[in-house]
C-alpha positions in Angstrom: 0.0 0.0 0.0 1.6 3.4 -0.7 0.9 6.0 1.9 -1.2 9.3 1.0 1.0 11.8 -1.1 0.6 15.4 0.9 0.4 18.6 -0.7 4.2 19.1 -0.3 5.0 15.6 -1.8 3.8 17.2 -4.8 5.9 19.0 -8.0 3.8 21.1 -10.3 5.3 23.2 -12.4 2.2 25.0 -15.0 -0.1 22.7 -15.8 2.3 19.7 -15.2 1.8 17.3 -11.6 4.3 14.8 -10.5 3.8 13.1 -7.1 6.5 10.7 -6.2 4.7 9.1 -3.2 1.8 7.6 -5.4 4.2 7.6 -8.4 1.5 9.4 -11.0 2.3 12.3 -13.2 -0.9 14.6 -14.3 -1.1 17.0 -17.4 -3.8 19.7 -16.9 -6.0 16.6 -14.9 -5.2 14.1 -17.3 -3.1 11.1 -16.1 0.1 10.5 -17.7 1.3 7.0 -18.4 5.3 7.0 -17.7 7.6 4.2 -17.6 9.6 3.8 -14.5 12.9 5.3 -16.7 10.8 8.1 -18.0 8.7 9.0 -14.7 12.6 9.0 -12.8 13.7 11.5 -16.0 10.9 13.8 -15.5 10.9 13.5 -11.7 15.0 14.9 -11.8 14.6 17.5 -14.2 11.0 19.0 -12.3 13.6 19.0 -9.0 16.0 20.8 -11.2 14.3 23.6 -13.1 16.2 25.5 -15.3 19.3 23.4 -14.7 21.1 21.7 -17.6 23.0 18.3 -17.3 24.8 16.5 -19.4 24.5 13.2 -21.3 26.7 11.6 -18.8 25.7 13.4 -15.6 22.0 12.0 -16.6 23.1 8.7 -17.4 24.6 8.4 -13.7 22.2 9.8 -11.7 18.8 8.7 -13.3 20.0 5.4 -15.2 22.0 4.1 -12.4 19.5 4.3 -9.8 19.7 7.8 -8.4 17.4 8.7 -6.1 16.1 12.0 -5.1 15.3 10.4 -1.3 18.9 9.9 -0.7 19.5 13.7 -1.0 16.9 14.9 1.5 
């Protein structure tokens, strides 16, 4: 069972709603079907807006299991 997502667990950014807890991602309402590689991509760049990253620096720290949680 995953545990309620609060308002804080939340990223939105416009129209765009990612919630980690529940793992769901929501544009303007509508439910977004992500694979687990694409829901971790968006998930890192929505923590890091306006930030760009390299090929390699996104091949370590989303393809090789990096994990927001380990940074809070």
């Amino acid at each position: 069972l995953r545990r309620e997502a609060r308002p804080s667990d939340v990223l939105a950014i416009d129209g765009l709603e990612l919630n980690p807890v529940a793992h769901s991602a929501k544009v303007n309402g509508k439910e977004l079907k992500l694979s687990p590689q694409e829901f971790a991509l968006l998930e890192f760049f929505m923590r890091h807006p306006g930030e760009v990253f390299n090929s390699d620096t996104l091949l370590k720290r989303v393809w090789s299991g990096y994990s927001e949680a380990a940074l809070d």
